[in-house]
KELUMGU-556036 format. One record per residue: x negated, y negated, z of N, C-alpha, C, CB in turn; residue number from 1; residue in three letters. Coordinates in Angstrom, 3 decimals. Atoms other than C-alpha are relative to their C-alpha. Last residue first. Glycine has a CB too. Example, Ala and Ser with C-alpha at 12.3 -4.5 7.8 and 13.67 -1.06 7.14 Angstrom:
// KELUMGU-556036
       n.X       n.Y       n.Z      ca.X      ca.Y      ca.Z       c.X       c.Y       c.Z      cb.X      cb.Y      cb.Z  seq  type
     0.820     1.190    -0.060   -13.670     1.060     7.140     0.770    -1.090     0.730    -0.414    -0.462    -1.415    2   SER
    -0.890     1.190     0.000   -12.300     4.500     7.800    -0.900    -1.200     0.000     0.992    -0.027     1.246    1   ALA
// end
This chain:
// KELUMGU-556036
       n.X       n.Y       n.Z      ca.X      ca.Y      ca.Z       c.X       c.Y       c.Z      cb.X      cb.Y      cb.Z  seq  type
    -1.203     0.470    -0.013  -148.587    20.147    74.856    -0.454    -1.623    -0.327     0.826     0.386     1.446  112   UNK
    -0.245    -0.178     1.422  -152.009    21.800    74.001     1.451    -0.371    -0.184    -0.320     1.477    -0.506  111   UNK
     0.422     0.660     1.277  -153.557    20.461    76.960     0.578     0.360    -1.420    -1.365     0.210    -0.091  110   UNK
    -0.295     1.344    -0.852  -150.752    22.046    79.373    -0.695    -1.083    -1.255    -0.977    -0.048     1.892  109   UNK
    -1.887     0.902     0.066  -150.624    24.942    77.436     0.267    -1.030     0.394     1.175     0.488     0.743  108   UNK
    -0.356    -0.013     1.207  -154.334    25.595    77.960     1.296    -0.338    -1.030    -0.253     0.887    -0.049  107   UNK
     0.657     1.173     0.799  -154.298    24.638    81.160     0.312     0.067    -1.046    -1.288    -0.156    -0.075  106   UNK
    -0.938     1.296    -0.034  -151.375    27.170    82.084    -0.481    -1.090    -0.629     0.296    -0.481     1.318  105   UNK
    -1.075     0.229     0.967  -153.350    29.801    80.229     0.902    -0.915     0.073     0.648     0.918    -0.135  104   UNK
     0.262     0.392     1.099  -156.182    29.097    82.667     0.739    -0.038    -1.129    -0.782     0.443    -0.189  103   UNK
     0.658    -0.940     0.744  -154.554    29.660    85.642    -0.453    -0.701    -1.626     1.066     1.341    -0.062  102   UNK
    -0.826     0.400     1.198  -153.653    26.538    87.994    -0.723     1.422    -0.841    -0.329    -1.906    -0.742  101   UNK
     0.806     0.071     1.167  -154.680    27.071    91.150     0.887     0.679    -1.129    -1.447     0.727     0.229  100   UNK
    -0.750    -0.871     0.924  -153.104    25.621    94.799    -1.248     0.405    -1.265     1.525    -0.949    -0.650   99   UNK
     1.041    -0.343     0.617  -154.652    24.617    98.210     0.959     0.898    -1.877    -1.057     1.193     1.400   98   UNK
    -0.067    -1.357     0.676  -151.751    23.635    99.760    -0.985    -0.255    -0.871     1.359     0.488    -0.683   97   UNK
     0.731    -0.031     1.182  -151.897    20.529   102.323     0.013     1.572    -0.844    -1.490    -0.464     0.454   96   UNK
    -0.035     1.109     0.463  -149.488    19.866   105.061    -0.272    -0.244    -1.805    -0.934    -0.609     0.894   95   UNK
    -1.269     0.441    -0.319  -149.201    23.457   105.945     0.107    -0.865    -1.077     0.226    -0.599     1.374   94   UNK
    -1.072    -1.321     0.097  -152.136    25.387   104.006     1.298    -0.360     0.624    -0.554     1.408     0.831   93   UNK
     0.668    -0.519     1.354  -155.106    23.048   105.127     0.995     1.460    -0.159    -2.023     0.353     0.186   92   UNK
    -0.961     0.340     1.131  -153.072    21.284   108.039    -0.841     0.415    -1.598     0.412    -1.867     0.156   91   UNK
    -1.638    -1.142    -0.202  -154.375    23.132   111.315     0.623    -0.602    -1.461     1.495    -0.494     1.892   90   UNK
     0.411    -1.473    -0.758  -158.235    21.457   111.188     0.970     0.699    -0.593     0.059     0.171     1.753   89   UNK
     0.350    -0.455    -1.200  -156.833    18.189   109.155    -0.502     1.683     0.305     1.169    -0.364     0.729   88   UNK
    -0.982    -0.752    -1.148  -156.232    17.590   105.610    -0.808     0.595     1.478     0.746     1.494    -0.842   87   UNK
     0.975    -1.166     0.016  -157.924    14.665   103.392     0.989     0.846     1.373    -2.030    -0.565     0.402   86   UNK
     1.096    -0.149    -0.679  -154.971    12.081   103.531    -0.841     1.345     0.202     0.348    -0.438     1.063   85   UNK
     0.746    -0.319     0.768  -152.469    12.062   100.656    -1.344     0.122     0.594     0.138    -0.743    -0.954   84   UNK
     1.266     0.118    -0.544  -149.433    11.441   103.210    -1.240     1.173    -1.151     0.245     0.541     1.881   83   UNK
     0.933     1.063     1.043  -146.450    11.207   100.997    -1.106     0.094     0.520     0.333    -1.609    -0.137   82   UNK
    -0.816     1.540    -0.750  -145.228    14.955   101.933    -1.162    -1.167    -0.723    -0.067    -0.080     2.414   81   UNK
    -2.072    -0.513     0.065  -145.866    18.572   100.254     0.592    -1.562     1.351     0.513     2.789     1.295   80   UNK
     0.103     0.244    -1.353  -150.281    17.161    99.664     2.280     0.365     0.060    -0.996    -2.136     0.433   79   UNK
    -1.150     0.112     0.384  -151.351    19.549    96.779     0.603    -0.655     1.222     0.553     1.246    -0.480   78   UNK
    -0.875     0.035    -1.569  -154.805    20.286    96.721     1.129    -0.648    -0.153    -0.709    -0.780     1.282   77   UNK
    -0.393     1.212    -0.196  -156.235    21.655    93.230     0.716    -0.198     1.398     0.801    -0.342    -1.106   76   UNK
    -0.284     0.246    -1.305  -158.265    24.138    91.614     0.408    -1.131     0.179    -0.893     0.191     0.773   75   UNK
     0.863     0.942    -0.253  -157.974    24.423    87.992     0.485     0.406     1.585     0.177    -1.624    -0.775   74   UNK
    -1.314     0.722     0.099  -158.399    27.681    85.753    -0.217    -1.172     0.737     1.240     0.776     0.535   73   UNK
    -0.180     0.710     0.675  -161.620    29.095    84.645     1.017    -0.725    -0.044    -0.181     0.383    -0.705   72   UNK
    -1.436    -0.013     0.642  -162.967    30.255    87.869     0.378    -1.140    -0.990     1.045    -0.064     1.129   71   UNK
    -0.900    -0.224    -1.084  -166.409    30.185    88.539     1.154     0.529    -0.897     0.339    -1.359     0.972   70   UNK
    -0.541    -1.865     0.402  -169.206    29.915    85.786     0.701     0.950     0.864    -1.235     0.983    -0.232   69   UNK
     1.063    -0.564     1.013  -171.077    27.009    86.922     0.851     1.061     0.159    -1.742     0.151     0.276   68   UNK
     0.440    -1.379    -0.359  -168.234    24.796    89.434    -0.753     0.856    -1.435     1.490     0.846     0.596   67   UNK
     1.480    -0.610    -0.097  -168.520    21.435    89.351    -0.491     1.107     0.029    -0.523    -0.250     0.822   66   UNK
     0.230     0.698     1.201  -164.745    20.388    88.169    -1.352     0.506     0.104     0.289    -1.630    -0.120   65   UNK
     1.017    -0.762     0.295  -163.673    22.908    90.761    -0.950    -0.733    -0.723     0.384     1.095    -0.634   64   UNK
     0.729    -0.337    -0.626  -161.423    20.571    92.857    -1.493     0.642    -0.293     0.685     0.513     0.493   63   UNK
     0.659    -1.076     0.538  -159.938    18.798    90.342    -0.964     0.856     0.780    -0.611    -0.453    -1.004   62   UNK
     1.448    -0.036     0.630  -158.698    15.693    91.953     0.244     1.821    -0.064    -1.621    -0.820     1.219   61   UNK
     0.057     0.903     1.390  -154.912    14.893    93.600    -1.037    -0.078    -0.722     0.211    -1.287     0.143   60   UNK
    -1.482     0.010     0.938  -155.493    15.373    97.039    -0.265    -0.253    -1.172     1.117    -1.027     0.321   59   UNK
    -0.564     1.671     0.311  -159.460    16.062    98.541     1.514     0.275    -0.674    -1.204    -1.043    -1.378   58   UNK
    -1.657    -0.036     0.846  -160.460    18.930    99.576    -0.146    -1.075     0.464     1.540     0.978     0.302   57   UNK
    -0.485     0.436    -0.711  -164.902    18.753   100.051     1.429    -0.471    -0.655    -0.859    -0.772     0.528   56   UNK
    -0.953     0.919     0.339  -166.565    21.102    97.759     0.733    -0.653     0.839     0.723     0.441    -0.676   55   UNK
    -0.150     0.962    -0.895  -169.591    22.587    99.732     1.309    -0.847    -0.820    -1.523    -0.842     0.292   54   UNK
     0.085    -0.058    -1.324  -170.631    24.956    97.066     0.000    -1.332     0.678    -1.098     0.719     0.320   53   UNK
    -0.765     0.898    -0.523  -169.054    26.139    93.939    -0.494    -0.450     1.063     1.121     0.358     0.183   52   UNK
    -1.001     0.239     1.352  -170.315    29.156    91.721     0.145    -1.386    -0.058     1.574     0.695     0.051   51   UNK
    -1.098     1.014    -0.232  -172.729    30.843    94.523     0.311    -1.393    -1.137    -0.404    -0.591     1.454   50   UNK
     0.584     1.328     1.060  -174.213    33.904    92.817     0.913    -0.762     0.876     0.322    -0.077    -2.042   49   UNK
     0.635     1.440    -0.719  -173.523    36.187    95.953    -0.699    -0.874    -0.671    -0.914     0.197     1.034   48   UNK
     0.935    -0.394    -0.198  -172.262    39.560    93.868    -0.915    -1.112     0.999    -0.395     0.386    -1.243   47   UNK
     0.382    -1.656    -0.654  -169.278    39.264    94.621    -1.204     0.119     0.260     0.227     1.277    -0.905   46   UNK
    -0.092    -1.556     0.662  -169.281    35.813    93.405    -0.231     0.868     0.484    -0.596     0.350    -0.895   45   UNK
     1.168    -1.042     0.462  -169.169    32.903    95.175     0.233     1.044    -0.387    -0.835     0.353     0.799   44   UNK
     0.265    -1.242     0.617  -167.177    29.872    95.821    -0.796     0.540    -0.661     0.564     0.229    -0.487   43   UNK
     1.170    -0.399     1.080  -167.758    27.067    98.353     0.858     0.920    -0.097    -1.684     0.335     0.266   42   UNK
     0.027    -1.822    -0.234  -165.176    25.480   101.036    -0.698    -0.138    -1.441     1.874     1.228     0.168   41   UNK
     0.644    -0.310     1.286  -165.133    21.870   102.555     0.386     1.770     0.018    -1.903    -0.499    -0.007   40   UNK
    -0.058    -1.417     0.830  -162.265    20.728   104.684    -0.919    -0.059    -1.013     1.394     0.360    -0.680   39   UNK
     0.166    -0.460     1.495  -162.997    17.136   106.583    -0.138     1.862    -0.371    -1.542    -0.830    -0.506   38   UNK
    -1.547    -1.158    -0.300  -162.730    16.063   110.242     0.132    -0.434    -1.612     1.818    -0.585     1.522   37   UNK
    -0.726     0.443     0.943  -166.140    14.044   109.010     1.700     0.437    -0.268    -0.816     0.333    -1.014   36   UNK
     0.829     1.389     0.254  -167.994    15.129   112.596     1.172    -0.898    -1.192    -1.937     0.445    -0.882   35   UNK
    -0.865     1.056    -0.757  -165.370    17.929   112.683    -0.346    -1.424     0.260     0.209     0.454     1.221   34   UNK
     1.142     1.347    -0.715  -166.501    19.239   109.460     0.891    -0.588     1.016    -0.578    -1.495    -1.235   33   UNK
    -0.881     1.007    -0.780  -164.179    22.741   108.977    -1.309    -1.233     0.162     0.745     0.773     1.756   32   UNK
     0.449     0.890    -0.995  -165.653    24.869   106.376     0.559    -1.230     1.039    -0.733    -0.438    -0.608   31   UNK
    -0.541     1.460    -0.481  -163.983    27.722   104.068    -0.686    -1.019     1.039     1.277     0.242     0.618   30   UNK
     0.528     0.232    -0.986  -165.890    30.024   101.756     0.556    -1.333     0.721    -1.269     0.048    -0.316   29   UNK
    -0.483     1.068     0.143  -163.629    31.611    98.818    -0.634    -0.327     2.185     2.005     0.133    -0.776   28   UNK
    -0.251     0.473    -1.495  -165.368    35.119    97.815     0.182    -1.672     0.022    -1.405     0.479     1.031   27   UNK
     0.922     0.843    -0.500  -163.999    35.782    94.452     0.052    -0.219     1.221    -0.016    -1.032    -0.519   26   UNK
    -0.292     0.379    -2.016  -162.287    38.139    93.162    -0.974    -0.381    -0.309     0.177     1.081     1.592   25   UNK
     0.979    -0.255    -0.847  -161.470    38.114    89.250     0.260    -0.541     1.210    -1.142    -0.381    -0.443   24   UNK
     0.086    -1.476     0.320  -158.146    38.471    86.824    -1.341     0.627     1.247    -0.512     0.187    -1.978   23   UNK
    -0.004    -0.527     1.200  -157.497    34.779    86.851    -0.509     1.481    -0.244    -0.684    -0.858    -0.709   22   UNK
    -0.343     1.718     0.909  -158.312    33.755    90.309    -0.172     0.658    -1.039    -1.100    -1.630     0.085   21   UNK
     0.330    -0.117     0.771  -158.557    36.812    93.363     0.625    -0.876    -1.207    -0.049     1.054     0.090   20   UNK
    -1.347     0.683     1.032  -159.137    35.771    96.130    -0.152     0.271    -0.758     0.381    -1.221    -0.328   19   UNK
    -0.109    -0.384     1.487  -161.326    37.324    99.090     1.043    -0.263    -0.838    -0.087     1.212    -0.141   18   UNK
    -1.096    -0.794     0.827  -161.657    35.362   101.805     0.181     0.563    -1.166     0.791    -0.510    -0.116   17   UNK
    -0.271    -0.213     1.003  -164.102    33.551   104.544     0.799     0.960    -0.555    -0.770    -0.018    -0.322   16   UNK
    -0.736    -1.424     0.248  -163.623    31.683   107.740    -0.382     0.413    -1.374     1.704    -0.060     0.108   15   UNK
     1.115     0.110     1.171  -165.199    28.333   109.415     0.965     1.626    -0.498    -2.298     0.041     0.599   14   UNK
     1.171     1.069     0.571  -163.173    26.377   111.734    -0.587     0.515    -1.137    -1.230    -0.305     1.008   13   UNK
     1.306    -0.737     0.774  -160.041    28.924   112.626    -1.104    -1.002    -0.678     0.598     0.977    -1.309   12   UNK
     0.990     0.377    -0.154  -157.352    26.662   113.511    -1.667     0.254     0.160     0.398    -0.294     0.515   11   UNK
     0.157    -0.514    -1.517  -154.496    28.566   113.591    -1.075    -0.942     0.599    -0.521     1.698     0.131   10   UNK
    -0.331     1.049    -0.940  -153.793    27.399   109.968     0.357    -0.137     0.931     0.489    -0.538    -0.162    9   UNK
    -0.382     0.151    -0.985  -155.332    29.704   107.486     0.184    -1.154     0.789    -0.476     0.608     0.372    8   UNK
     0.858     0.470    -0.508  -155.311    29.658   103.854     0.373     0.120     1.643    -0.204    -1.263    -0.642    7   UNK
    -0.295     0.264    -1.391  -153.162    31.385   101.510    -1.612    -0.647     0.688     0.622     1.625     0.776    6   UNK
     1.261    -0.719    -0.573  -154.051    30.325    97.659     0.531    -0.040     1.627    -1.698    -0.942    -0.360    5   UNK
     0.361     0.777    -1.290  -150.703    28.480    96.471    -1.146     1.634     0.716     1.967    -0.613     1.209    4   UNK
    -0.538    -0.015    -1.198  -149.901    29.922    92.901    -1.220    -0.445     1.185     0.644     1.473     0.169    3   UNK
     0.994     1.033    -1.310  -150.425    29.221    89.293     0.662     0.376     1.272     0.131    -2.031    -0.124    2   UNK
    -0.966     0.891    -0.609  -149.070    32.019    86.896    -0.657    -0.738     1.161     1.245     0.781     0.475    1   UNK
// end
């Protein structure tokens, strides 16, 4: 079932988390750019294969689309008002929701 990945929004710059996406944990590496006041975050495997790295959230795009043998469902940012602007320090998890789609949803989704 797709649900909203927690994220923090205290303003914590750099942080990491264990998530777990379709049946596996994954470490989920978050980055604050204040130069580009921009959210990147990498995923990595337990074991420290990294999967995903430096993805910068964006609205409305596929977050993982680059990821080698990550999670098979989709990552996606979700803006809960009209503003579609990359999300601030404190708004990654208010403004913006980090959500993921499980792979059986895709699959249903393309097969509709």
């Amino acid at each position: 079932m797709s649900f909203v990945i927690p994220t923090l929004t205290d303003g914590t710059e750099a942080y990491d988390q264990r998530t777990q996406l379709d049946g596996v944990e994954y470490s989920l590496q978050f980055r604050y750019n204040f130069r580009r006041e921009l959210w990147t975050f990498s995923v990595v495997a337990l074991d420290g294969t990294p999967l995903l790295m430096g993805q910068t959230v964006h609205v409305g795009i596929v977050l993982n689309r680059r990821a080698v043998g990550g999670p098979p469902g989709l990552l996606l940012a979700i803006s809960e008002t009209d503003d579609i602007a990359s999300p601030g320090l404190t708004e990654l998890g208010e403004r913006i929701k980090l959500c993921y789609l499980t792979v059986d949803e895709v699959t249903a989704l393309e097969a509709s």
